[in-house]
Structures are given as C-alpha cells and as structure tokens.
C-alpha positions as CSV (number, residue, x, y, z in Angstrom):
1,X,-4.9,9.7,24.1
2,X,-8.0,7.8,24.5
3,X,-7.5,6.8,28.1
4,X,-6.6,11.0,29.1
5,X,-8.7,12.3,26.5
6,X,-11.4,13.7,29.4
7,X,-8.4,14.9,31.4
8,X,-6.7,16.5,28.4
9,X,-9.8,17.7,26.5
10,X,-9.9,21.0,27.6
11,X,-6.4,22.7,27.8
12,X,-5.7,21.2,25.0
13,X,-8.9,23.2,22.9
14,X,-7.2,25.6,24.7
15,X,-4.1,25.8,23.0
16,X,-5.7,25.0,19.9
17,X,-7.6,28.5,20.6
18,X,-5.0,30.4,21.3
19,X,-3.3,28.9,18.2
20,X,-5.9,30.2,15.9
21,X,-6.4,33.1,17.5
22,X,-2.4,34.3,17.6
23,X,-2.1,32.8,13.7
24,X,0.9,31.0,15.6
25,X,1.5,27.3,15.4
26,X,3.5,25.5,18.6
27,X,7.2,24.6,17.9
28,X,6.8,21.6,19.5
29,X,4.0,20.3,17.7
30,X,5.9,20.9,13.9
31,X,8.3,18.2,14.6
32,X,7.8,14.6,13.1
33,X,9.3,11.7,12.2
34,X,10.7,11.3,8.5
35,X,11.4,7.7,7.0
36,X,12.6,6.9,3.8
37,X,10.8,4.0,2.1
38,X,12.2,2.0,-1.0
39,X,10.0,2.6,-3.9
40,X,11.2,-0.6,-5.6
41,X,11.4,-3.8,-3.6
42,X,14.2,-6.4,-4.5
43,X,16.7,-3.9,-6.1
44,X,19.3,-1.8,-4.5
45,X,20.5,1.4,-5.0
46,X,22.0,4.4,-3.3
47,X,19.7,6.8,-5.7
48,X,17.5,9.0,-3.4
49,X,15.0,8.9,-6.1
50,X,14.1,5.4,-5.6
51,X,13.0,6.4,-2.1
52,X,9.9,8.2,-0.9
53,X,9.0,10.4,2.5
54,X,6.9,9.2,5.0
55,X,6.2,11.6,7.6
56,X,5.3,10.3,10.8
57,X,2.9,13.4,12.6
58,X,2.5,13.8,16.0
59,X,-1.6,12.9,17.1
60,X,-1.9,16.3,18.8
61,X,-0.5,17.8,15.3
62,X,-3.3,15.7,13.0
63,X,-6.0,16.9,15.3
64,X,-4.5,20.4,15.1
65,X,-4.5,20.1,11.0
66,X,-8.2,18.5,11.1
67,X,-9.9,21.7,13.1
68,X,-8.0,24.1,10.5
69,X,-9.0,22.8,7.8
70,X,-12.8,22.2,9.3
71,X,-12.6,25.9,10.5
72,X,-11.1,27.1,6.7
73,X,-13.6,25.5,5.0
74,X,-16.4,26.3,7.0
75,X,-15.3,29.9,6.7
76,X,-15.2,29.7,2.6
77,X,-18.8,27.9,2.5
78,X,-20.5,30.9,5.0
79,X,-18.6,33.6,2.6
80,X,-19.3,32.0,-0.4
81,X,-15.3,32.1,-1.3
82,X,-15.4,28.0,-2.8
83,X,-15.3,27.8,-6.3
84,X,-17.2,24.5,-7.7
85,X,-15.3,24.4,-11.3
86,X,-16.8,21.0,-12.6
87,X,-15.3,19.9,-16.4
88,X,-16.8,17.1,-17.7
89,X,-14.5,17.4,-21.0
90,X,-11.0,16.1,-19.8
C-alpha cells in the first residue's frame, strides 16, 4: 500500500465516495479471513467453545471502516446527537 499509495490515492477516495454516497458497501471488500484460535493452550478438545474468531480484514476494508466511523461521528458532534451519560456510581 505504502509504495502505490500516490498512485492509488485517488480512485480509491473515489470509491470510498461513491460508497457513502450510494449507502452501498463493495462485495469484494466484505470478504476476510476467519481463523479459529485455541482459547486454552496445552489441552485439546473438539469443543468449538474453546476456540475464538479472528478475523483477518482486508487493508482497503479497515480504511473503509476508519472514514465511516470518522464521518458518523463527526456528523453526531455537528448535530448534537452524542449522549455523554457519565455514572460515577457503578
């Protein structure tokens, strides 16, 4: 990424545009990598529980997910739509 980025830069902000502006996400970029990790080292067992996800994302999908959620929150702080609930009795 780093060694296209300049060449890259721009039709990619392009489709991440187009991808706010349709409220459609690319197919190809949903598609990652599951692994299933042992929770508990040393034992063995066929359980599914004892295993947990990792999902490997694509780089173009993180940088996708970071503008979102830049753009979403930056759209509740200019509307005043974030709720601060601070409880300092837990």
């Amino acid at each position: 990424m780093k060694q296209v980025g300049g060449l890259i830069s721009s039709p990619f902000s392009d489709i991440v545009n187009a991808s706010f502006e349709q409220g459609d996400y690319p197919d190809l970029i949903k598609l990652a990598n599951v692994l299933a990790v042992f929770k508990n080292k040393g034992e063995v067992t066929t359980d599914p529980l004892c295993y947990r996800p990792i999902v490997n994302l694509s780089c173009f999908s993180k940088i996708i997910g970071k503008h979102f959620s830049l753009r979403l929150i930056s759209f509740f702080e200019q509307n005043n739509l974030l709720y601060l609930n601070i409880n300092m009795d837990l």
